[in-house]
N, CA, C and O atoms as a DFTB+ gen file, in Angstrom:
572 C
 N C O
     1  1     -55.917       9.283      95.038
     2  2     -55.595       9.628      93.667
     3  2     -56.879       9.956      92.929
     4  3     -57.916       9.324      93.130
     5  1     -56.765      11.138      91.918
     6  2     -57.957      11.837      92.278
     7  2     -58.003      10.916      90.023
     8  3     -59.050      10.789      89.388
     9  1     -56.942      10.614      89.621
    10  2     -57.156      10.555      88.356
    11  2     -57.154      11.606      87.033
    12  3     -57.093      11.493      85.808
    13  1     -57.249      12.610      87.946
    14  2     -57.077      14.032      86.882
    15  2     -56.230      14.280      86.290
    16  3     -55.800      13.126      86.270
    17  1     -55.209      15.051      85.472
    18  2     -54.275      15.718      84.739
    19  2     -53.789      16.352      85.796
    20  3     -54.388      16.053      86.829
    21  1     -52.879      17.158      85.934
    22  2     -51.870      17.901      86.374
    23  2     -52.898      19.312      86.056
    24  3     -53.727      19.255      85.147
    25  1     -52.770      20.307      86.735
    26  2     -53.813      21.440      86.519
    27  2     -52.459      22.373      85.580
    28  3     -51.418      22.557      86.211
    29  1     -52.526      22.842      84.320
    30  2     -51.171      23.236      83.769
    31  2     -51.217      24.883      84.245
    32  3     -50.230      25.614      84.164
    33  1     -52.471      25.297      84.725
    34  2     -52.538      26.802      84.947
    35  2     -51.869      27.136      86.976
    36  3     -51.859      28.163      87.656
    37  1     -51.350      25.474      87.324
    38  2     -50.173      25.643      88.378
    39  2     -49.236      26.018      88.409
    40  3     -48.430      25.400      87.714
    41  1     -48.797      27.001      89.044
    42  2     -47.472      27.830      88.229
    43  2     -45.705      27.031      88.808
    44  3     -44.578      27.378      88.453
    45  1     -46.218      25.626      90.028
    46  2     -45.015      24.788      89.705
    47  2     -45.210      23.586      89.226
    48  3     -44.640      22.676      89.828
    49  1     -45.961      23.274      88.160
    50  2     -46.601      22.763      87.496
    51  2     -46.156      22.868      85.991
    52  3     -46.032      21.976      85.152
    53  1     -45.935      24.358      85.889
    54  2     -45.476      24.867      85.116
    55  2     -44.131      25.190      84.894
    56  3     -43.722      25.294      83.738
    57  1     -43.485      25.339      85.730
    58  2     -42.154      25.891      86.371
    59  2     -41.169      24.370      85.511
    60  3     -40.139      24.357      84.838
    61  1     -42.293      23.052      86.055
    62  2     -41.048      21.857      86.157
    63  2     -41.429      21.331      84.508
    64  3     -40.581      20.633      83.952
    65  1     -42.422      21.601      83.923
    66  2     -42.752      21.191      82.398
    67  2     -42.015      22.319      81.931
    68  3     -41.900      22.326      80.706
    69  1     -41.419      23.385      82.595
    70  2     -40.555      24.451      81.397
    71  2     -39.289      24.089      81.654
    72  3     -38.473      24.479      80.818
    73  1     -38.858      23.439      82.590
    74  2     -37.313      22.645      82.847
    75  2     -37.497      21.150      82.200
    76  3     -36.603      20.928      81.384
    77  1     -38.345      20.158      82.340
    78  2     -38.325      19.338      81.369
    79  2     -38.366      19.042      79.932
    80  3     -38.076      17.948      79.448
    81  1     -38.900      20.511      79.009
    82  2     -39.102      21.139      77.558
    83  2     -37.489      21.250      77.995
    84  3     -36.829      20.224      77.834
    85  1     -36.807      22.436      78.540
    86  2     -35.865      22.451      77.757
    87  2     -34.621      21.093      78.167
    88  3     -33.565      20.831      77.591
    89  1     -35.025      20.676      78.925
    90  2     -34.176      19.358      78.336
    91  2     -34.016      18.475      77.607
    92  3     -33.048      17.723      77.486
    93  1     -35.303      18.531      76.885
    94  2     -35.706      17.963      75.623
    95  2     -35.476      18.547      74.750
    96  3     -35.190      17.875      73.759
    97  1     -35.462      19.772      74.620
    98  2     -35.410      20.943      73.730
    99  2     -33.450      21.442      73.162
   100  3     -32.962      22.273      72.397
   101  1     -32.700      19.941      74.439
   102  2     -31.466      20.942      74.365
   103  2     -31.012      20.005      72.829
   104  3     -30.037      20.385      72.180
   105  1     -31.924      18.649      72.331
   106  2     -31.050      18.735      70.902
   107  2     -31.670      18.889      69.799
   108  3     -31.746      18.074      68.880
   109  1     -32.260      20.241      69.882
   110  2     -33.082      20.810      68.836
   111  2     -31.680      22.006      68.154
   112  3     -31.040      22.873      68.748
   113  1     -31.637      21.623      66.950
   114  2     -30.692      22.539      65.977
   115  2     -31.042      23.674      66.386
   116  3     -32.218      24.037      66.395
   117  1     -29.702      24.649      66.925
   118  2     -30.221      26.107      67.487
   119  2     -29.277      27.030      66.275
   120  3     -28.898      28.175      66.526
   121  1     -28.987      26.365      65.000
   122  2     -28.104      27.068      64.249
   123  2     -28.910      26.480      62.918
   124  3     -28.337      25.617      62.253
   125  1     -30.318      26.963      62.494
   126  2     -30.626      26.017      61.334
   127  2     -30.191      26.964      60.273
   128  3     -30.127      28.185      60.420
   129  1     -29.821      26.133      58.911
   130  2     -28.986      27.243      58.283
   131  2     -30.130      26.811      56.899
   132  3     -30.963      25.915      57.037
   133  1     -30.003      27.511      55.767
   134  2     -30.913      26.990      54.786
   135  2     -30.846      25.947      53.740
   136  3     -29.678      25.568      53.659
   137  1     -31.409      25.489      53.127
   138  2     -31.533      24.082      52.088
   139  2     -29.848      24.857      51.282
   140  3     -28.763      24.288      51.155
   141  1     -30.133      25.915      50.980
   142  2     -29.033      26.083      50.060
   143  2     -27.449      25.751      50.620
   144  3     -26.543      25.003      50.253
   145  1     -27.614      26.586      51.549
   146  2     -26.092      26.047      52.403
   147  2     -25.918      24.816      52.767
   148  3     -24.763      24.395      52.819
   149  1     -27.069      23.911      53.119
   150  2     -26.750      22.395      53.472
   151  2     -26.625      21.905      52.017
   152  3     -26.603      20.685      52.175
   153  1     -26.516      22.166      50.505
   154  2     -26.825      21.553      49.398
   155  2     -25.411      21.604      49.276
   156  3     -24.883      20.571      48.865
   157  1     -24.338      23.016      49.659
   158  2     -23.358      23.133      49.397
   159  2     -22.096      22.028      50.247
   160  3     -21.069      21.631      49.696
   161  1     -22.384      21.801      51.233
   162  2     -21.963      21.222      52.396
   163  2     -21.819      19.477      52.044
   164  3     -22.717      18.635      51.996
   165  1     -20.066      19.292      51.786
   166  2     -19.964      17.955      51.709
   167  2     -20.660      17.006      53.085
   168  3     -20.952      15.812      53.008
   169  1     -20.796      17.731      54.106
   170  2     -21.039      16.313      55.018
   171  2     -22.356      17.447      55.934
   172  3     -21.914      17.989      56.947
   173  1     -23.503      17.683      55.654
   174  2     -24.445      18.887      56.258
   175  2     -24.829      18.774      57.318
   176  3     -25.619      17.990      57.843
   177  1     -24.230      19.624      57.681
   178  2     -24.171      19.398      59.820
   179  2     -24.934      21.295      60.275
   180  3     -25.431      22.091      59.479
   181  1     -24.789      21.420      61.402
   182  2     -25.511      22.347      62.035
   183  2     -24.637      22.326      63.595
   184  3     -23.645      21.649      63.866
   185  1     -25.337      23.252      64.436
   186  2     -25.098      22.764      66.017
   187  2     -26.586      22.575      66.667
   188  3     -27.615      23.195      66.398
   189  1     -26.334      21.316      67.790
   190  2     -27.703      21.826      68.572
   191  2     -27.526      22.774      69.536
   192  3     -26.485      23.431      69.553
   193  1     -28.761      23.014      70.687
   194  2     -28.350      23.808      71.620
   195  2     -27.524      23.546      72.806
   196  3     -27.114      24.348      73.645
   197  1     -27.342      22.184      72.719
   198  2     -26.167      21.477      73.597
   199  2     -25.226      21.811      73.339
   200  3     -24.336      21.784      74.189
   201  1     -24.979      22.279      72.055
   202  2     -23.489      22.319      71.312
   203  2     -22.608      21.497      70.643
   204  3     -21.436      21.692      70.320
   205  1     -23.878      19.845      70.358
   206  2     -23.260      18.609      69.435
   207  2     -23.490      18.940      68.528
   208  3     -24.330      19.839      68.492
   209  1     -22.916      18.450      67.229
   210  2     -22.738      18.399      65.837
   211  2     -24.353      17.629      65.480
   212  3     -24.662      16.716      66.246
   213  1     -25.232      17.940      64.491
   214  2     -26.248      17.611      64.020
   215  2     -25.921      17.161      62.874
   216  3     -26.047      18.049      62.030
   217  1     -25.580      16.249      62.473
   218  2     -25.932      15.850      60.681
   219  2     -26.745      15.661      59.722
   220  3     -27.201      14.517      59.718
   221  1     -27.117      16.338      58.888
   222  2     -28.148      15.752      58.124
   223  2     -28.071      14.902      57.273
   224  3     -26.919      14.801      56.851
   225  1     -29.071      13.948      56.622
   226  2     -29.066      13.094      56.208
   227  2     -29.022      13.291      54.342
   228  3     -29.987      13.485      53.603
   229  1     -27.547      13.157      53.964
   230  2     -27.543      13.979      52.819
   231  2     -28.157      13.689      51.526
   232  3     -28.042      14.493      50.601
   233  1     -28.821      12.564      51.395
   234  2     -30.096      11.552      50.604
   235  2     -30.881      12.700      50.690
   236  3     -30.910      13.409      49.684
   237  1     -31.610      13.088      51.797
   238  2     -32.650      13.795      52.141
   239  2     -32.745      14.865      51.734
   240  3     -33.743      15.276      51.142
   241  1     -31.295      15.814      52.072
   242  2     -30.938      16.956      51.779
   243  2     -30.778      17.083      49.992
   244  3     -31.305      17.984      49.341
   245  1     -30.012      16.073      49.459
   246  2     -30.297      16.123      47.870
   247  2     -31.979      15.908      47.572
   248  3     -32.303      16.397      46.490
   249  1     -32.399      15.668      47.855
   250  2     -34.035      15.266      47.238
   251  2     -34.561      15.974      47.642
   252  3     -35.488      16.143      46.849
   253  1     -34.758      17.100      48.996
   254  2     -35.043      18.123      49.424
   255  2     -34.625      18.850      47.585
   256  3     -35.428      18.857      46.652
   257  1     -33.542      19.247      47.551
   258  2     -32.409      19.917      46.692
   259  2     -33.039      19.881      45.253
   260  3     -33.049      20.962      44.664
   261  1     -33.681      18.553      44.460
   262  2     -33.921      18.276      43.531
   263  2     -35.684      18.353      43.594
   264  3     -36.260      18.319      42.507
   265  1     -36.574      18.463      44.937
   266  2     -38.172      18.656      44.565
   267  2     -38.574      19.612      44.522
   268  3     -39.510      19.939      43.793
   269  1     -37.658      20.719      45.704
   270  2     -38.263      21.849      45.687
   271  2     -37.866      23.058      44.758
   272  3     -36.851      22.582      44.251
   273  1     -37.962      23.937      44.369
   274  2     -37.991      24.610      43.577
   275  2     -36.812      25.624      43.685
   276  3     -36.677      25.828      44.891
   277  1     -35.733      26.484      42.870
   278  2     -34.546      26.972      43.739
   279  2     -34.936      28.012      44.130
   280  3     -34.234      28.450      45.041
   281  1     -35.701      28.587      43.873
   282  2     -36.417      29.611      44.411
   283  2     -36.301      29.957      46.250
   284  3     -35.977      30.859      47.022
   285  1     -36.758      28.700      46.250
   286  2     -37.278      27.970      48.113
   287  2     -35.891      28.223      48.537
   288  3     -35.771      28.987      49.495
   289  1     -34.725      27.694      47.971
   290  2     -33.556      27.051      48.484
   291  2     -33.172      28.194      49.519
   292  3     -33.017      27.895      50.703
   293  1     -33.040      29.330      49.137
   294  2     -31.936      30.292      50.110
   295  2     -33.358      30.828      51.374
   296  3     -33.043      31.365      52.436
   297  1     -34.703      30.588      51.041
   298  2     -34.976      31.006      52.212
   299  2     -35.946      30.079      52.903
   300  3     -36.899      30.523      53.542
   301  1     -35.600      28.275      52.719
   302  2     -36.352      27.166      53.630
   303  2     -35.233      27.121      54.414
   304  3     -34.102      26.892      53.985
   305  1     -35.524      27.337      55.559
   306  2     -34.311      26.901      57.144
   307  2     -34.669      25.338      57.753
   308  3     -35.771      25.101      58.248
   309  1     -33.682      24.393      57.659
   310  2     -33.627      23.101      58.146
   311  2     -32.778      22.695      59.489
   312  3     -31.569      22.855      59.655
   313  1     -33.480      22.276      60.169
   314  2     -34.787      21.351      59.954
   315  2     -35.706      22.067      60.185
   316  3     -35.652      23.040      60.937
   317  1     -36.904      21.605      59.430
   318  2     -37.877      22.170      59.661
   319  2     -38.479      21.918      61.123
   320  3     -38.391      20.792      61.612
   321  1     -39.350      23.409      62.116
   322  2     -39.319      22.913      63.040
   323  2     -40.973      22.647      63.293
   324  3     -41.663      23.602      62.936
   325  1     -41.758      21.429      63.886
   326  2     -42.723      21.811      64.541
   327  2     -42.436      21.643      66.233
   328  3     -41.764      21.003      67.041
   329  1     -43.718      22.976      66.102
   330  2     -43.735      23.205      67.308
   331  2     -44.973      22.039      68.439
   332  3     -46.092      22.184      67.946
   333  1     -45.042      21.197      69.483
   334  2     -45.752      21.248      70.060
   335  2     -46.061      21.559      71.526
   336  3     -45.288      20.928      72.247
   337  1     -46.931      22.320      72.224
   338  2     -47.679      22.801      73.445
   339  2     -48.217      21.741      74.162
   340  3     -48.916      20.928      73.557
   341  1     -48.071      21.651      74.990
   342  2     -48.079      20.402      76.371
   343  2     -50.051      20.535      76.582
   344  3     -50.850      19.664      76.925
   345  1     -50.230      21.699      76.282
   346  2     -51.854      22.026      76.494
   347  2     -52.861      21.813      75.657
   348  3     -54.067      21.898      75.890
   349  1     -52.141      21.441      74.356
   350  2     -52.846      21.145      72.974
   351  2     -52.601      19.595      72.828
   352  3     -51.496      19.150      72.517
   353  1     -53.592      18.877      73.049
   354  2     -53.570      16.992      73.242
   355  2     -52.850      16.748      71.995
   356  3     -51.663      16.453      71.858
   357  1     -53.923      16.949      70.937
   358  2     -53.623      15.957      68.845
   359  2     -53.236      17.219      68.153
   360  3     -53.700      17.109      67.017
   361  1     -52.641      18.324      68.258
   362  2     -51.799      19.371      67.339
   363  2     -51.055      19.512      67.756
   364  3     -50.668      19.341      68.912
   365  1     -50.365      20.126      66.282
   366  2     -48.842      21.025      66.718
   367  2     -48.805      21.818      65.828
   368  3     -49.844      21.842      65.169
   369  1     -47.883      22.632      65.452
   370  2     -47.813      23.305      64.616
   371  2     -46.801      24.544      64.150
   372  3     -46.341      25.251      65.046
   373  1     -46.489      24.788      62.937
   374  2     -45.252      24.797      61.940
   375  2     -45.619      26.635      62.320
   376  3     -46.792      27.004      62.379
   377  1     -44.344      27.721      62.568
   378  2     -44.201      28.985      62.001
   379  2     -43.239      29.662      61.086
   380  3     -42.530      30.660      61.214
   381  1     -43.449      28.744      60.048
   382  2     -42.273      28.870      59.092
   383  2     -43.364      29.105      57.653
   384  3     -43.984      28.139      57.209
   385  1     -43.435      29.887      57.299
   386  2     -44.191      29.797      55.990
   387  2     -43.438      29.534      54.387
   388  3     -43.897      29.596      53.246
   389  1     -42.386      29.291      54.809
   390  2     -41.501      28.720      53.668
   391  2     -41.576      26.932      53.801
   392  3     -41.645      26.163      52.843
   393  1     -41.543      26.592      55.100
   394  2     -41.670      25.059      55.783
   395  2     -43.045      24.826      55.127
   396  3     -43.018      23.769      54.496
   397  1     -44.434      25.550      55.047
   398  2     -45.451      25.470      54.684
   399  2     -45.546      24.959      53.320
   400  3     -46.304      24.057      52.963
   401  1     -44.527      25.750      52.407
   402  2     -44.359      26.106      50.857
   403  2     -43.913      24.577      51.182
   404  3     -44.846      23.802      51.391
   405  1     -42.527      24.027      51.253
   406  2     -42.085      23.343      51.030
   407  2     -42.859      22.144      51.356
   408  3     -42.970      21.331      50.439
   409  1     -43.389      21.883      52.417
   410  2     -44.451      20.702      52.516
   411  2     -45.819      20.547      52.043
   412  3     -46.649      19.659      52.237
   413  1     -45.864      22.148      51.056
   414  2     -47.535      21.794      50.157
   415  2     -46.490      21.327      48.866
   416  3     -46.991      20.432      48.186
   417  1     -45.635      21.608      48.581
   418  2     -44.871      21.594      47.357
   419  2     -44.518      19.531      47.727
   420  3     -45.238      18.692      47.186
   421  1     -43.922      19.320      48.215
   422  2     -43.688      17.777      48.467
   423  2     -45.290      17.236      48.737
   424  3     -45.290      16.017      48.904
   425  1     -46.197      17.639      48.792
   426  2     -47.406      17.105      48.830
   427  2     -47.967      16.355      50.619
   428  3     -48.855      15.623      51.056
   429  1     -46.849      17.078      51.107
   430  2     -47.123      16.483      52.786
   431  2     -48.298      17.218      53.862
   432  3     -48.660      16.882      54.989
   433  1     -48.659      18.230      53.083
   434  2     -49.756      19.045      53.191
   435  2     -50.515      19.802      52.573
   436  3     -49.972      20.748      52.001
   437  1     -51.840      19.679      52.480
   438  2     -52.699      20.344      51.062
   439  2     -52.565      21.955      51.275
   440  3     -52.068      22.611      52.190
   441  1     -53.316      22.388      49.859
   442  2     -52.889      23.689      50.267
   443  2     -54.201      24.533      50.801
   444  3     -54.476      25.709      50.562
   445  1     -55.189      23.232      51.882
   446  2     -56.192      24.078      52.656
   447  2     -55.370      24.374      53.585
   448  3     -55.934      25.257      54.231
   449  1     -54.229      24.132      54.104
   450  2     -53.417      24.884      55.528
   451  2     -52.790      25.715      54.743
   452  3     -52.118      25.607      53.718
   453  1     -53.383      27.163      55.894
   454  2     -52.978      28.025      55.924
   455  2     -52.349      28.560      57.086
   456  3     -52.776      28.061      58.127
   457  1     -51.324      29.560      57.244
   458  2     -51.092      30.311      58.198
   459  2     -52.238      31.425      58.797
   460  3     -52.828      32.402      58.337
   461  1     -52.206      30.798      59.912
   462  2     -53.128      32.044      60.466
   463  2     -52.842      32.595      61.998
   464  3     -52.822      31.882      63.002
   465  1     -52.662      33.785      61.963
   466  2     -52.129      34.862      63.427
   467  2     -50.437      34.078      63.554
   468  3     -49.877      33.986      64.647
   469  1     -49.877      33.631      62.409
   470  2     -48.102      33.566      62.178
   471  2     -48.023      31.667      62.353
   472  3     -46.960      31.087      62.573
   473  1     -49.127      31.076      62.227
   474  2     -49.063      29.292      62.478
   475  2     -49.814      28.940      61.804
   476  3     -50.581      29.772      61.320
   477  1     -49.971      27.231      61.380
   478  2     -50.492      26.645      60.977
   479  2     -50.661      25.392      61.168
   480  3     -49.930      24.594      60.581
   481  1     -51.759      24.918      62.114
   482  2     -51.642      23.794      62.967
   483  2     -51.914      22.394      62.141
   484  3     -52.732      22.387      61.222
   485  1     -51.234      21.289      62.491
   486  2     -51.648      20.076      61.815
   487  2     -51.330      19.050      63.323
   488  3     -50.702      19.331      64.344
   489  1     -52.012      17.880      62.950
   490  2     -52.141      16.597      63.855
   491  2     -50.949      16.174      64.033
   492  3     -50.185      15.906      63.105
   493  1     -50.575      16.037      65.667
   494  2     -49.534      15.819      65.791
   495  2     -49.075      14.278      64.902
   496  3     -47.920      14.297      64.477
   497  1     -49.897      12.974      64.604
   498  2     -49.504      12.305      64.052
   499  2     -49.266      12.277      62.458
   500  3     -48.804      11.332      61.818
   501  1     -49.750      13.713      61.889
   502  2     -49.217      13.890      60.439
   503  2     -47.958      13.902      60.833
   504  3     -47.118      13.110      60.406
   505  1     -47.676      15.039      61.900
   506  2     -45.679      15.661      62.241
   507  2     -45.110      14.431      61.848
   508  3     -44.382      14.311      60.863
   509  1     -45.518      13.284      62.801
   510  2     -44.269      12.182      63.034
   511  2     -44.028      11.545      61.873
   512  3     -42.904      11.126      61.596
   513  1     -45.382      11.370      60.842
   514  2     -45.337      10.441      59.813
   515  2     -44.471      11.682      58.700
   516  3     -43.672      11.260      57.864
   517  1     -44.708      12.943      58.809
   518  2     -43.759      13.543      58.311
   519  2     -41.919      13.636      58.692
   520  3     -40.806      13.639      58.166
   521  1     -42.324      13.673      59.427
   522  2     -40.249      13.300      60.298
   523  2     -39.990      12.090      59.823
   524  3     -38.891      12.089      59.268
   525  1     -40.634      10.838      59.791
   526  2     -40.501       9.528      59.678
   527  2     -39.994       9.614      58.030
   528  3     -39.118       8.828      57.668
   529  1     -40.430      10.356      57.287
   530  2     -40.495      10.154      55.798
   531  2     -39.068      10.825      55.745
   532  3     -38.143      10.227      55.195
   533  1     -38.843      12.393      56.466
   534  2     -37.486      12.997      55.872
   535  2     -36.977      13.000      57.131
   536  3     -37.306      13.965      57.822
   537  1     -36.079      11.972      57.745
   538  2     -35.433      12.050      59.077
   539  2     -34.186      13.179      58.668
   540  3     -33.775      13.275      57.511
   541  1     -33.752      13.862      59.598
   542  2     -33.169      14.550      59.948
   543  2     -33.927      16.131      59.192
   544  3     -33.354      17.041      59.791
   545  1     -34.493      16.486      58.616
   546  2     -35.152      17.740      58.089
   547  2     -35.935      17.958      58.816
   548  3     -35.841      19.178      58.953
   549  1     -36.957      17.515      59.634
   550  2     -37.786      17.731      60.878
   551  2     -37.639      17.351      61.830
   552  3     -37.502      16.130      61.898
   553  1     -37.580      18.190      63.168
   554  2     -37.403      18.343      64.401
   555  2     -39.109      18.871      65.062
   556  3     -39.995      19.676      64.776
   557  1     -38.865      17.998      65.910
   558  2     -40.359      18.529      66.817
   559  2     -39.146      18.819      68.131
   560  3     -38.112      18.345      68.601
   561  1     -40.297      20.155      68.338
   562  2     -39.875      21.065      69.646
   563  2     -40.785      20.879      70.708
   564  3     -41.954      20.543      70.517
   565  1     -40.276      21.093      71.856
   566  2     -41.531      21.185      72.787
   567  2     -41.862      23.212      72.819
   568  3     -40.998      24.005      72.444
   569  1     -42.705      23.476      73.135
   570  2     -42.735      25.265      73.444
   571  2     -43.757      25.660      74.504
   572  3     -43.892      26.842      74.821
């Protein structure tokens, strides 16, 4: 045992981390619809890519509803997703630039992040402490 990592530029190496993502990946909301339509929605659900019912947490979804601005409403898509890469150790990172708006606007990120080449990377342990704060509005993906 040599102690090393897995070499990720192995292409079945690669093969079995792109079948284990999407099994992880199968209860990621594959129908995210926007703040506005979940505001309307007595009980705010979605589908994942499994095809179970997702609920959101409608506390969340009202206070989402009441911080951000209505402006945001018809074009923030929930949950918000980050993305993280098996090759990148302590980031991840958001391609939603409305997700951006909405988390400099809630104060969950300053407004030195920027998007840059369509992303905007933050520490994967901001993500969690962000999911932790609005459960069901953020989803981490594998990609």
């Amino acid at each position: 045992m040599t102690g090393r990592l897995p070499d990720s530029d192995n292409p079945a190496f690669a093969r079995w981390m792109k079948g284990e993502m999407g099994r992880i990946n199968r209860a990621i909301v594959a129908q995210r619809k926007t703040l506005a339509q979940l505001l309307e929605e007595e009980l705010p659900h979605s589908k994942t890519r499994a095809g179970d019912r997702y609920v959101f947490d409608r506390q969340i979804i009202g206070m989402l509803g009441e911080e951000l601005p209505s402006e945001l409403h018809d074009s923030l898509k929930l949950p918000i997703l980050f993305f993280f890469d098996f090759r990148v150790e302590d980031s991840c990172f958001l391609n939603d630039r409305y997700a951006l708006e909405a988390l400099q606007i809630l104060s969950e990120l300053g407004q030195m992040y920027r998007m840059r080449q369509g992303k905007v990377w933050v520490g994967k342990s901001m993500a969690y402490s962000i999911m932790r704060k609005y459960p069901t509005a953020i989803q981490i993906t594998m990609g």
